[in-house]
Chimera marker file (.cmm) of the C-alpha trace (Angstrom):
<marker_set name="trace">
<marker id="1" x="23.615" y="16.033" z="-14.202" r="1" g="1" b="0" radius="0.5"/>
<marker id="2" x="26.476" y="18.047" z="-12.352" r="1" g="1" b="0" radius="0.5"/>
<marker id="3" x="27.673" y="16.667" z="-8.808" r="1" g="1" b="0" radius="0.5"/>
<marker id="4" x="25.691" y="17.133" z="-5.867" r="1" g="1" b="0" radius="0.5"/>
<marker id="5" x="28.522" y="18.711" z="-2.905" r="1" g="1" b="0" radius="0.5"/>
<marker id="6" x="27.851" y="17.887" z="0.701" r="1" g="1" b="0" radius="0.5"/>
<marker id="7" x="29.847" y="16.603" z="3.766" r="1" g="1" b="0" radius="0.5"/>
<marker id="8" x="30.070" y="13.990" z="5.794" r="1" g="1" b="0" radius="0.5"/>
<marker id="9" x="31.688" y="13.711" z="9.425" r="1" g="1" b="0" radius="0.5"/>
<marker id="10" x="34.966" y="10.504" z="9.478" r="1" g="1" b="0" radius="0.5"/>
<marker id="11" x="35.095" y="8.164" z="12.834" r="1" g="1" b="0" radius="0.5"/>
<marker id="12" x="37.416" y="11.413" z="13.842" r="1" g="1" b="0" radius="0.5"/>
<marker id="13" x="34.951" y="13.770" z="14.042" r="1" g="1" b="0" radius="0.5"/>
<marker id="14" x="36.741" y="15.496" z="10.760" r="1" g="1" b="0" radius="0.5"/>
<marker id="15" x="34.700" y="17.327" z="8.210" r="1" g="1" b="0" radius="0.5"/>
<marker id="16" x="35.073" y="15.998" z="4.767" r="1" g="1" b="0" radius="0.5"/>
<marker id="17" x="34.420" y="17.125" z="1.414" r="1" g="1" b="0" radius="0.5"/>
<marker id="18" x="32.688" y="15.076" z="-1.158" r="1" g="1" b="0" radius="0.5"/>
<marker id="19" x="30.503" y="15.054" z="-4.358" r="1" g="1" b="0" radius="0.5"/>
<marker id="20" x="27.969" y="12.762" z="-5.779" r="1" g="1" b="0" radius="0.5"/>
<marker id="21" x="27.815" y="11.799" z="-9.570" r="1" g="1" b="0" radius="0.5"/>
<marker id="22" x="24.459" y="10.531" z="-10.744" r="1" g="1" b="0" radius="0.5"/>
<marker id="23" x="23.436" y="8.909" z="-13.535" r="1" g="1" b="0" radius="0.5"/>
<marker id="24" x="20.936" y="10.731" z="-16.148" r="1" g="1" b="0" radius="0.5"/>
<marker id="25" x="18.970" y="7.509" z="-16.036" r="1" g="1" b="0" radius="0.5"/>
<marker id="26" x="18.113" y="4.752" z="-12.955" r="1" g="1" b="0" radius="0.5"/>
<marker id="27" x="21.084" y="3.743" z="-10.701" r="1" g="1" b="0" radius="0.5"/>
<marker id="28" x="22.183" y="0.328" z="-11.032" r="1" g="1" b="0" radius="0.5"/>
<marker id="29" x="25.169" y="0.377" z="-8.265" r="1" g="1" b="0" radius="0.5"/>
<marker id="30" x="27.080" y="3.068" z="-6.236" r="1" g="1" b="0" radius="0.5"/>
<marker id="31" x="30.812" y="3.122" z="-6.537" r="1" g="1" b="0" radius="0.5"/>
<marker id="32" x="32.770" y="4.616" z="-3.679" r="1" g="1" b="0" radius="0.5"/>
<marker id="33" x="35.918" y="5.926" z="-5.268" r="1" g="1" b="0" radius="0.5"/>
<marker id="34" x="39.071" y="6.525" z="-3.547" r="1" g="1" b="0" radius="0.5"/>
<marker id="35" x="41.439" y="8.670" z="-5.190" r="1" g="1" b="0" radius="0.5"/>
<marker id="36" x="45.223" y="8.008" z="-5.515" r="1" g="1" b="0" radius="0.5"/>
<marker id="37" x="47.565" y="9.488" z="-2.023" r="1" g="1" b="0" radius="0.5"/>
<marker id="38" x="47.829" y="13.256" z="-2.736" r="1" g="1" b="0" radius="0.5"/>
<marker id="39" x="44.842" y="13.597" z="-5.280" r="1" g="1" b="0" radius="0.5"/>
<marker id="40" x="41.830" y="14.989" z="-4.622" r="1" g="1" b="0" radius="0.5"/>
<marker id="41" x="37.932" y="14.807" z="-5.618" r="1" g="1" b="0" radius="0.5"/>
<marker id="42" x="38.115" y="17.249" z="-8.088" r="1" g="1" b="0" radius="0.5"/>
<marker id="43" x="41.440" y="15.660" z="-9.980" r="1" g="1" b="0" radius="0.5"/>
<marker id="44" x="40.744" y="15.182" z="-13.625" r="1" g="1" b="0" radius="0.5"/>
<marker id="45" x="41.559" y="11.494" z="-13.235" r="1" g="1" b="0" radius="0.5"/>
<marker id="46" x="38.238" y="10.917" z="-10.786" r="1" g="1" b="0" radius="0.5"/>
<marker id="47" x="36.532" y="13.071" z="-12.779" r="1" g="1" b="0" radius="0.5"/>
<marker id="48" x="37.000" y="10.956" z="-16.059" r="1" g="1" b="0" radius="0.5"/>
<marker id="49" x="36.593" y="7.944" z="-14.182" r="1" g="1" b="0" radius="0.5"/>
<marker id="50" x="33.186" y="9.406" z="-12.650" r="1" g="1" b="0" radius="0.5"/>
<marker id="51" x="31.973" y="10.412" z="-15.711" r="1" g="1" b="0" radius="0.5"/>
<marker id="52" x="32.568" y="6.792" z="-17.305" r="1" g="1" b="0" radius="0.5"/>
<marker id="53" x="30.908" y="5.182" z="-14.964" r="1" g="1" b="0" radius="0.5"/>
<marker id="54" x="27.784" y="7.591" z="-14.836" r="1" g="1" b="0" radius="0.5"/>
<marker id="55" x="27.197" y="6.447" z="-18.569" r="1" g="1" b="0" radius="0.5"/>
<marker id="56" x="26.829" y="2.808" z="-17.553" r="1" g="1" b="0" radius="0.5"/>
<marker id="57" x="24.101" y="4.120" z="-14.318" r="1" g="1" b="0" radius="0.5"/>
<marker id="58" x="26.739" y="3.582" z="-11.679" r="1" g="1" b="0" radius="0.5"/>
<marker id="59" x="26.528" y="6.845" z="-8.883" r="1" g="1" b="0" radius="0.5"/>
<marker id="60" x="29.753" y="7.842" z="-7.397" r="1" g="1" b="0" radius="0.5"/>
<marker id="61" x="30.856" y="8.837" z="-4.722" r="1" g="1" b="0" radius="0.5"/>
<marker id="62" x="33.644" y="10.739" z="-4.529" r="1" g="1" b="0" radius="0.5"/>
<marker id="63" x="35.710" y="12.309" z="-1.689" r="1" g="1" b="0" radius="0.5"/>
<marker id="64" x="38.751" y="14.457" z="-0.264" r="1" g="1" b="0" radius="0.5"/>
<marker id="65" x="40.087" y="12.277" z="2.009" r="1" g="1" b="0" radius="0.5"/>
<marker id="66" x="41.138" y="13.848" z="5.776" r="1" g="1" b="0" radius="0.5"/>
<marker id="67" x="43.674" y="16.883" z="5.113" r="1" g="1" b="0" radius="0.5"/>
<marker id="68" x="43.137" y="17.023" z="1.645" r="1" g="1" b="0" radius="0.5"/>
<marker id="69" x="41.161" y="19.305" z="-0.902" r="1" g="1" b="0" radius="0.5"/>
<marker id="70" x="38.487" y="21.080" z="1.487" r="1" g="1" b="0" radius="0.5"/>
<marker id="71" x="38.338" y="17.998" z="3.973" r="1" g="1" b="0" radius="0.5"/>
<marker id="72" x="39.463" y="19.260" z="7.823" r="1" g="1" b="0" radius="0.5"/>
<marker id="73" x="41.934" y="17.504" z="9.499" r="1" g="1" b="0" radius="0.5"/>
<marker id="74" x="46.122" y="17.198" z="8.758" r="1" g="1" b="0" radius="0.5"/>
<marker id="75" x="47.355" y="14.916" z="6.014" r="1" g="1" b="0" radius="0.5"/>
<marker id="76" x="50.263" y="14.150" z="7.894" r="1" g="1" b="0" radius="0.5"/>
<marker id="77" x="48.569" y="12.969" z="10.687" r="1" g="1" b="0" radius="0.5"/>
<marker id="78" x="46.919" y="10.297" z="8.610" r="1" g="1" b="0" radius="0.5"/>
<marker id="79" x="47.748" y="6.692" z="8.379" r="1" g="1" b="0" radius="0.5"/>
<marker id="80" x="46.435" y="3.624" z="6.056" r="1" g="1" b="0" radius="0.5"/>
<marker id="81" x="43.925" y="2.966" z="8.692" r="1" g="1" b="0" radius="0.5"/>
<marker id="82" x="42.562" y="6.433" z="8.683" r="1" g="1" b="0" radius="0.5"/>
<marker id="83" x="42.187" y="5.999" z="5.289" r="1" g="1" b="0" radius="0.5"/>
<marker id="84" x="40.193" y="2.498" z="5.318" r="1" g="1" b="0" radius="0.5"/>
<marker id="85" x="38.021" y="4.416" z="8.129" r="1" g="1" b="0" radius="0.5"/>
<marker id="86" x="37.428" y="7.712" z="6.156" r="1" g="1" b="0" radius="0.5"/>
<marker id="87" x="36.087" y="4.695" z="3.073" r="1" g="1" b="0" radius="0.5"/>
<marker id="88" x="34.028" y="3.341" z="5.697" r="1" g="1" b="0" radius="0.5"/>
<marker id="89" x="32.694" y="6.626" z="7.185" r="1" g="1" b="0" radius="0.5"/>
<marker id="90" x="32.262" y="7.656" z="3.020" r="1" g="1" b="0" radius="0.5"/>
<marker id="91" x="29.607" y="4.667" z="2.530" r="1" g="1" b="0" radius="0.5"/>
<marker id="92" x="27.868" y="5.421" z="5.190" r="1" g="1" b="0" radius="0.5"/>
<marker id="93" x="27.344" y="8.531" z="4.412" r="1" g="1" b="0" radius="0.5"/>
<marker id="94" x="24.336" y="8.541" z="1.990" r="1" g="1" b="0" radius="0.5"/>
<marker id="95" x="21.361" y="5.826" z="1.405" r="1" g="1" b="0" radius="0.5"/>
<marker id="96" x="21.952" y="4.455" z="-2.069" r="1" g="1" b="0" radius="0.5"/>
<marker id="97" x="19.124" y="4.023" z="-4.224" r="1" g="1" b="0" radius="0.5"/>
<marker id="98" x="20.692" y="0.056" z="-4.517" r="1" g="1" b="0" radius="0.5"/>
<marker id="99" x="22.029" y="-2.814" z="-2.643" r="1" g="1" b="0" radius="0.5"/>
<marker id="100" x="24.945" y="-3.581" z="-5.260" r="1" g="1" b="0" radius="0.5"/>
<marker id="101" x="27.988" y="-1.518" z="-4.516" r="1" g="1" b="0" radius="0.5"/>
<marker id="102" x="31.541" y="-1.180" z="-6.525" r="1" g="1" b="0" radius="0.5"/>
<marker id="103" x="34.479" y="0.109" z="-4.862" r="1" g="1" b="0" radius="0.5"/>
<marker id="104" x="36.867" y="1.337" z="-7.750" r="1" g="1" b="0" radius="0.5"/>
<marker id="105" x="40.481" y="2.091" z="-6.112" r="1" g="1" b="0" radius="0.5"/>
<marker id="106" x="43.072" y="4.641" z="-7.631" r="1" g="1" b="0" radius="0.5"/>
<marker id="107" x="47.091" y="3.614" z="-7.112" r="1" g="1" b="0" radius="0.5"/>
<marker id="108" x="49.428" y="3.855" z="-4.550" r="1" g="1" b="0" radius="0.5"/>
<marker id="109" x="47.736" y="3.078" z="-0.536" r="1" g="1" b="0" radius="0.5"/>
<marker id="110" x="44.735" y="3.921" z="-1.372" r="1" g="1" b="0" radius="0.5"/>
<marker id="111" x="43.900" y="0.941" z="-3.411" r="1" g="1" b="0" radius="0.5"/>
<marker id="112" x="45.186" y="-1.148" z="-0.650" r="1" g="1" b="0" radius="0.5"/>
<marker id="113" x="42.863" y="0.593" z="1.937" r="1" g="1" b="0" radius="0.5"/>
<marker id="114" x="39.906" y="-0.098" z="-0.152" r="1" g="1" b="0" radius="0.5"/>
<marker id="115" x="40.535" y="-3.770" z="0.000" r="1" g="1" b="0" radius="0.5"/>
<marker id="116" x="40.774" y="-3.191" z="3.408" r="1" g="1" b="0" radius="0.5"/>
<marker id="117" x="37.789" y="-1.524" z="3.881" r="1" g="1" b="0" radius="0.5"/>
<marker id="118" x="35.730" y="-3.906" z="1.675" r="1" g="1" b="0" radius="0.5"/>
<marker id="119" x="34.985" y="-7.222" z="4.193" r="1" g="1" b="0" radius="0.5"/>
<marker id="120" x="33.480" y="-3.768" z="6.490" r="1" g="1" b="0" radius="0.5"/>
<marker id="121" x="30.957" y="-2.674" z="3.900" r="1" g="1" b="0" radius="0.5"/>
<marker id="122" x="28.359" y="-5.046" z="3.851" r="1" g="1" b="0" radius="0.5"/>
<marker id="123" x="27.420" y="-4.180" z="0.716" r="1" g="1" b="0" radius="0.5"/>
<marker id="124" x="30.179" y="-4.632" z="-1.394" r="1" g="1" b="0" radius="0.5"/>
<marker id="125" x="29.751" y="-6.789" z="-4.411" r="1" g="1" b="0" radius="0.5"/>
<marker id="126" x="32.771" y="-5.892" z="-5.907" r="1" g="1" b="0" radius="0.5"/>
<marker id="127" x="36.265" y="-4.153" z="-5.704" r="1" g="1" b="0" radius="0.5"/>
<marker id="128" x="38.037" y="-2.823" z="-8.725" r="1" g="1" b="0" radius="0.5"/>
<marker id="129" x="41.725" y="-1.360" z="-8.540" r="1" g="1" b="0" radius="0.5"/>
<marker id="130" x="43.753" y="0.445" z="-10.704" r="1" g="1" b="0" radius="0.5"/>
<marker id="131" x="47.217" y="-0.451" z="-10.710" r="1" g="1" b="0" radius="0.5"/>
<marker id="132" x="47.110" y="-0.656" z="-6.325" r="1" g="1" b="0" radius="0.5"/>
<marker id="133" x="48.755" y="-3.159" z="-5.132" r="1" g="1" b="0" radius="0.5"/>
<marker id="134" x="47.455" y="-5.781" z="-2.647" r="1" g="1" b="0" radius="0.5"/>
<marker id="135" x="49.429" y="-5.209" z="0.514" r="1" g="1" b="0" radius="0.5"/>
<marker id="136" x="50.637" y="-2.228" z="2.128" r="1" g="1" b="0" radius="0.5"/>
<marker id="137" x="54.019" y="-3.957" z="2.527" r="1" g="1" b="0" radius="0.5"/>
<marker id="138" x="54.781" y="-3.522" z="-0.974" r="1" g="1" b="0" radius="0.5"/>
<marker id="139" x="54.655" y="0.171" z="-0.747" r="1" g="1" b="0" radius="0.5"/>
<marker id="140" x="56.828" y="-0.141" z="2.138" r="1" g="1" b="0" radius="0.5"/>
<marker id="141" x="58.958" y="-2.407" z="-0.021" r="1" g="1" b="0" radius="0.5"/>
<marker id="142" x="59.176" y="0.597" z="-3.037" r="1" g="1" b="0" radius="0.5"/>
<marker id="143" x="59.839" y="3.201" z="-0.583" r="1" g="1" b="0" radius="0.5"/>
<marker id="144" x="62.934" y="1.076" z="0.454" r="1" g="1" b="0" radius="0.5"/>
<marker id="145" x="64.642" y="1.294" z="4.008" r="1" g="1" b="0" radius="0.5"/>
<marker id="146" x="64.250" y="4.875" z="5.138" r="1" g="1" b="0" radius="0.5"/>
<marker id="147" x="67.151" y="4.521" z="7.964" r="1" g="1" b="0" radius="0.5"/>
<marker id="148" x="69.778" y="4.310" z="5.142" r="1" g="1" b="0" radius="0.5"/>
<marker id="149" x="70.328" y="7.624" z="3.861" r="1" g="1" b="0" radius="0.5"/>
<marker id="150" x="69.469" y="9.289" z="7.235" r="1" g="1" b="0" radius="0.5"/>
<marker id="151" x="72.662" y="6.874" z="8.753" r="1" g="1" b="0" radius="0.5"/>
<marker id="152" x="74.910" y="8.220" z="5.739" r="1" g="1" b="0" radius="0.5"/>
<marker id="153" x="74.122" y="11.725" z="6.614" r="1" g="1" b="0" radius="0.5"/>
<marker id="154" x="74.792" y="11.432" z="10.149" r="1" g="1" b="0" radius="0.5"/>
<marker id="155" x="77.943" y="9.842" z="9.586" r="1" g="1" b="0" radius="0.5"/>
<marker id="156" x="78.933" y="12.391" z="7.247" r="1" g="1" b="0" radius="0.5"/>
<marker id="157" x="78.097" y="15.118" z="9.622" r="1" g="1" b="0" radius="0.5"/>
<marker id="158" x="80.146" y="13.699" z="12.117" r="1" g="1" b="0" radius="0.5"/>
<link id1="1" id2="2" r="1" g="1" b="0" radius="0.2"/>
<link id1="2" id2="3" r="1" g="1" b="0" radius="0.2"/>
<link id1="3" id2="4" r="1" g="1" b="0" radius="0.2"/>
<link id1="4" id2="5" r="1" g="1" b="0" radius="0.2"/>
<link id1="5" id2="6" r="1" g="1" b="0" radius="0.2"/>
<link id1="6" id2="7" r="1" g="1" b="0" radius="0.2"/>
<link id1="7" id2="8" r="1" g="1" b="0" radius="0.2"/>
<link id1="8" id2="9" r="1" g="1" b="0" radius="0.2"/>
<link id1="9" id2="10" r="1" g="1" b="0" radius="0.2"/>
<link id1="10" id2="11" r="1" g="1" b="0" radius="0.2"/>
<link id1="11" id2="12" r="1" g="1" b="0" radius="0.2"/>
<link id1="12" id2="13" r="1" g="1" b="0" radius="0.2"/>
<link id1="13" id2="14" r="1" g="1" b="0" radius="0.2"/>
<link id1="14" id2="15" r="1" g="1" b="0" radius="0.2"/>
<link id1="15" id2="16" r="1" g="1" b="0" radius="0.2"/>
<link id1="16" id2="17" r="1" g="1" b="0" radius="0.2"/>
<link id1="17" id2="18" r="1" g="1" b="0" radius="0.2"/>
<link id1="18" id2="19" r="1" g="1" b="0" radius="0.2"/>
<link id1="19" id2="20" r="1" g="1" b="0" radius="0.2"/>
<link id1="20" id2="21" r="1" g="1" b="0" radius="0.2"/>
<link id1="21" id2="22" r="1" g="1" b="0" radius="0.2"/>
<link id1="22" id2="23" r="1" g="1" b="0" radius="0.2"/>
<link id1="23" id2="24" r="1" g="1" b="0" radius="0.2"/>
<link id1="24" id2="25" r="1" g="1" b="0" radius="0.2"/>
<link id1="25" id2="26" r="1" g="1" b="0" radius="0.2"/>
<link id1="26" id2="27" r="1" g="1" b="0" radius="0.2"/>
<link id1="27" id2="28" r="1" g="1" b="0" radius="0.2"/>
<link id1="28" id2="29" r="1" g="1" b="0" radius="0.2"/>
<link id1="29" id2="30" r="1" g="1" b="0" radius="0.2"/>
<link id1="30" id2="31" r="1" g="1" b="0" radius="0.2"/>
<link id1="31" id2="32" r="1" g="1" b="0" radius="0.2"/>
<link id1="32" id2="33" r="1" g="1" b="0" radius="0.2"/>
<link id1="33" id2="34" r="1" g="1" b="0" radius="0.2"/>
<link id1="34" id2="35" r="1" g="1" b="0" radius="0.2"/>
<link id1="35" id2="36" r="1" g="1" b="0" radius="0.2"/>
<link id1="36" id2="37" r="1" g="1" b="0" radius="0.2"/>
<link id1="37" id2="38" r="1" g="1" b="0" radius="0.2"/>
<link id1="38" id2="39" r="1" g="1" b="0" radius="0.2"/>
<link id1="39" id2="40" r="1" g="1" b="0" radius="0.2"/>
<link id1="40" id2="41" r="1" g="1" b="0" radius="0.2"/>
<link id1="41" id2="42" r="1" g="1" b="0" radius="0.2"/>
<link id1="42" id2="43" r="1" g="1" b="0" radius="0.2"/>
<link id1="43" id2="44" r="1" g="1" b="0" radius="0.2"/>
<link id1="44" id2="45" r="1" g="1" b="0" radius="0.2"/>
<link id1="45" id2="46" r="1" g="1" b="0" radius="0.2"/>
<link id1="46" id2="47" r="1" g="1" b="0" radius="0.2"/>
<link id1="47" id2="48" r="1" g="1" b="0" radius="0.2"/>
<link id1="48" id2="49" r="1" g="1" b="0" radius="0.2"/>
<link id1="49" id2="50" r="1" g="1" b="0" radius="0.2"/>
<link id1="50" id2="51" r="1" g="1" b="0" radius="0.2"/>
<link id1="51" id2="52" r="1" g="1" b="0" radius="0.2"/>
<link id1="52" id2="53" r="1" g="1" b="0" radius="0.2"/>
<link id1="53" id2="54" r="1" g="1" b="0" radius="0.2"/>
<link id1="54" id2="55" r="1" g="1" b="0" radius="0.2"/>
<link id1="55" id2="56" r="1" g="1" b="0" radius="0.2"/>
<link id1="56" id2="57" r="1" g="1" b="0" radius="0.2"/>
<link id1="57" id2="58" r="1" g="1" b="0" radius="0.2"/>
<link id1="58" id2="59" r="1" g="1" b="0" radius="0.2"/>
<link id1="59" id2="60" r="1" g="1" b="0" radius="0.2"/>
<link id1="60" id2="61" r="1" g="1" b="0" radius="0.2"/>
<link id1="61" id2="62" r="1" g="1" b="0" radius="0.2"/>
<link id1="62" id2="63" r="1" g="1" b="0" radius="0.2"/>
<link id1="63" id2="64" r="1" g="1" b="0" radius="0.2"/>
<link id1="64" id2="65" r="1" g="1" b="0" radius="0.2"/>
<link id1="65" id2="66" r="1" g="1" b="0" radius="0.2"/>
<link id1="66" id2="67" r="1" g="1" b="0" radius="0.2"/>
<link id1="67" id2="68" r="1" g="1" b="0" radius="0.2"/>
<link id1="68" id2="69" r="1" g="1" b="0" radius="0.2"/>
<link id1="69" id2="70" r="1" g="1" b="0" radius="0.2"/>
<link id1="70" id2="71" r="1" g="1" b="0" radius="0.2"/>
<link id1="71" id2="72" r="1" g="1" b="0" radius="0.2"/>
<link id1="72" id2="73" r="1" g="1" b="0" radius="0.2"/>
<link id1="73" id2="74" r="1" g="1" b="0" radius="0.2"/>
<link id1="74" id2="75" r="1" g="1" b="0" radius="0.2"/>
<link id1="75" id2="76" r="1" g="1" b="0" radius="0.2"/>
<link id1="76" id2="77" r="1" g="1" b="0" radius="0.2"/>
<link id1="77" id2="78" r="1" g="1" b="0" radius="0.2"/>
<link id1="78" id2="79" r="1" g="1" b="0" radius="0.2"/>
<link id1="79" id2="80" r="1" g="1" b="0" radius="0.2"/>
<link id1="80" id2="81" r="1" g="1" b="0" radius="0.2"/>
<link id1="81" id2="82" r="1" g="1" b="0" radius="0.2"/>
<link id1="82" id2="83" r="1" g="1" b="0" radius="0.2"/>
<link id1="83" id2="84" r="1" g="1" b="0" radius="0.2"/>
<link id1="84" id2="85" r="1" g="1" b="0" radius="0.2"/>
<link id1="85" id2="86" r="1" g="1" b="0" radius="0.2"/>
<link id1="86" id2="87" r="1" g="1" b="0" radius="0.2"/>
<link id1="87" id2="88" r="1" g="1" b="0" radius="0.2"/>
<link id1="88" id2="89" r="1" g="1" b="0" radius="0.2"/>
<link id1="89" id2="90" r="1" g="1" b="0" radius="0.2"/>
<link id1="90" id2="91" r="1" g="1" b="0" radius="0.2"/>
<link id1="91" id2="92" r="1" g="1" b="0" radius="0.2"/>
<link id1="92" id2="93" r="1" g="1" b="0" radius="0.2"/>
<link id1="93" id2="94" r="1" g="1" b="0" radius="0.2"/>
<link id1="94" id2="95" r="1" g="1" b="0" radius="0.2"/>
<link id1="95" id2="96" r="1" g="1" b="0" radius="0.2"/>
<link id1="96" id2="97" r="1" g="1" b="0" radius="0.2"/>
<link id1="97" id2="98" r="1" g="1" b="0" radius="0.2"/>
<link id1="98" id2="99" r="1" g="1" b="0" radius="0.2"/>
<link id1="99" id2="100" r="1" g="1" b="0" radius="0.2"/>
<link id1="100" id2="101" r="1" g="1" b="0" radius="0.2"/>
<link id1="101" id2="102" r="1" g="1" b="0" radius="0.2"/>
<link id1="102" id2="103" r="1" g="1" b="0" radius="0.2"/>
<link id1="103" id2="104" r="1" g="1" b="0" radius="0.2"/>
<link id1="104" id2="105" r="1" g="1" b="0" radius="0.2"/>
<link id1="105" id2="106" r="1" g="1" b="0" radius="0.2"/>
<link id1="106" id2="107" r="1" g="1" b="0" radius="0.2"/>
<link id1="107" id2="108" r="1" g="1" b="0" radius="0.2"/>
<link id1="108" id2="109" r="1" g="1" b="0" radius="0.2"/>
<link id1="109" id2="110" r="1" g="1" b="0" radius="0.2"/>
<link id1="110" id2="111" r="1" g="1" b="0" radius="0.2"/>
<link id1="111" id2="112" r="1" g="1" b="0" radius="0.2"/>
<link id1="112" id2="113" r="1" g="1" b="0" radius="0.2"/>
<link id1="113" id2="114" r="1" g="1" b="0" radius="0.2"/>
<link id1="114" id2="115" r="1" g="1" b="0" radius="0.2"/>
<link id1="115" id2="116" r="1" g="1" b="0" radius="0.2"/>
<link id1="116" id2="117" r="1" g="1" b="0" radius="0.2"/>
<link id1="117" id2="118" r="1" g="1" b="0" radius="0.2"/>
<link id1="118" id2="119" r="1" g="1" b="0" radius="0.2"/>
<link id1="119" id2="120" r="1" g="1" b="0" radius="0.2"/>
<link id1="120" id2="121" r="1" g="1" b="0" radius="0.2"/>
<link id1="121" id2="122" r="1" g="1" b="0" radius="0.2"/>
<link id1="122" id2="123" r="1" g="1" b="0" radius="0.2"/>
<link id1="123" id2="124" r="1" g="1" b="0" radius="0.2"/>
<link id1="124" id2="125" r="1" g="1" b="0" radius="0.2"/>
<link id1="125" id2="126" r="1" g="1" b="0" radius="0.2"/>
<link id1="126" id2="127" r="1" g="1" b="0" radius="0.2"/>
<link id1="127" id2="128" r="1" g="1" b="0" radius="0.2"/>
<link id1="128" id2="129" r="1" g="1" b="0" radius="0.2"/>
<link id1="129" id2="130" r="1" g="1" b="0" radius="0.2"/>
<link id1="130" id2="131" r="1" g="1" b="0" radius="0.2"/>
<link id1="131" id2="132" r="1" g="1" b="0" radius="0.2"/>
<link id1="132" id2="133" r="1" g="1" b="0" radius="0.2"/>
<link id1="133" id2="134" r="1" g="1" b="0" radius="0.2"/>
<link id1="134" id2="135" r="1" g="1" b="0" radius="0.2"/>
<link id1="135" id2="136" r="1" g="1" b="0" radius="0.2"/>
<link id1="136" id2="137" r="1" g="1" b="0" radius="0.2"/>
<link id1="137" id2="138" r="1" g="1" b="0" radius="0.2"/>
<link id1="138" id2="139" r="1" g="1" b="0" radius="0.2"/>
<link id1="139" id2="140" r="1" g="1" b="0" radius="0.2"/>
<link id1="140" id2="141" r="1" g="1" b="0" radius="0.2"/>
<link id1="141" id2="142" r="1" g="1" b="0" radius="0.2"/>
<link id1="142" id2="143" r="1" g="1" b="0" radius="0.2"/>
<link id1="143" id2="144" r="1" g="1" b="0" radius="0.2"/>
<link id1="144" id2="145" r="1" g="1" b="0" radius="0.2"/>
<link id1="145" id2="146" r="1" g="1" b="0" radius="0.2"/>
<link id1="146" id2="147" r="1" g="1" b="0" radius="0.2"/>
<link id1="147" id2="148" r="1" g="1" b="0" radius="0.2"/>
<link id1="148" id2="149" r="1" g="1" b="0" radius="0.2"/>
<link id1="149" id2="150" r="1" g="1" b="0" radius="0.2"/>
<link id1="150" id2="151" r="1" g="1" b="0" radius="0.2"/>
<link id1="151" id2="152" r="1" g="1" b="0" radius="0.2"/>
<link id1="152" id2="153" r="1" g="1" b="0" radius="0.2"/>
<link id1="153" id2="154" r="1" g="1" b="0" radius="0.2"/>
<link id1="154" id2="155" r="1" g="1" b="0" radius="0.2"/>
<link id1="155" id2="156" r="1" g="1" b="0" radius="0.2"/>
<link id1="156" id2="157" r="1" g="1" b="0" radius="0.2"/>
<link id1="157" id2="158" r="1" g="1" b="0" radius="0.2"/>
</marker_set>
């Protein structure tokens, strides 16, 4: 069964893009699957992903999150909590056809804003991540100090 398209309106009043994989036979849980920073729904990663978990009667729900793909808003006005509230804003979205709910999380933030988002999605039974880490300080922590280089330059330039 292809992917149903449709919209849904974030806690910003943003437009976003998603699509809806069904299983062929009856839905045991829905997953809500965030995608990793820059990818989109349509990446062949969530698509794989999607596709596995169709076979075992999981729906998914996938998205472009706010200034990505064909979702309104500007990426680069988006933050980590933007993100957990665009997850939140994703689940409520549609009426699944079951209480038990999966939350499979791609790397980088994301992962880390579907933990986040979890304790506000009463329905969440589980939350699966793939390679995400736990805390948004460890990101910070691989990105390093960003005031270093930008000191060296300006005391080169000087």
């Amino acid at each position: 069964m292809p992917a149903e398209k449709f919209d849904f309106r974030n806690a910003q009043g943003h437009t976003l893009a998603a699509l809806l994989d069904r299983p062929d036979g009856p839905v045991r849980a829905v997953a809500l699957f965030a995608h990793c920073f820059t990818c989109g729904k349509d990446n062949k990663a969530a698509r794989r992903i999607a596709e596995g978990l169709k076979l075992h009667g999981i729906a998914v729900l996938r998205f472009d999150f706010t200034g990505l793909g064909m979702s309104e808003g500007e990426f680069a006005n988006t933050t980590f909590s933007s993100n957990v509230d665009d997850l939140v804003a994703g689940r409520r979205s549609f009426a699944p056809e079951t209480r038990r709910a999966v939350y499979p999380g791609r790397p980088q933030p994301r992962g880390a804003a579907v933990l986040a988002a979890a304790h506000r999605i009463a329905e969440a039974r589980a939350v699966v991540t793939v390679n995400a880490p736990c805390d948004p300080a460890h990101v910070v922590g691989l990105l390093g100090d960003p005031r270093g280089p930008v000191s060296m330059t300006r005391a080169k330039s000087r």
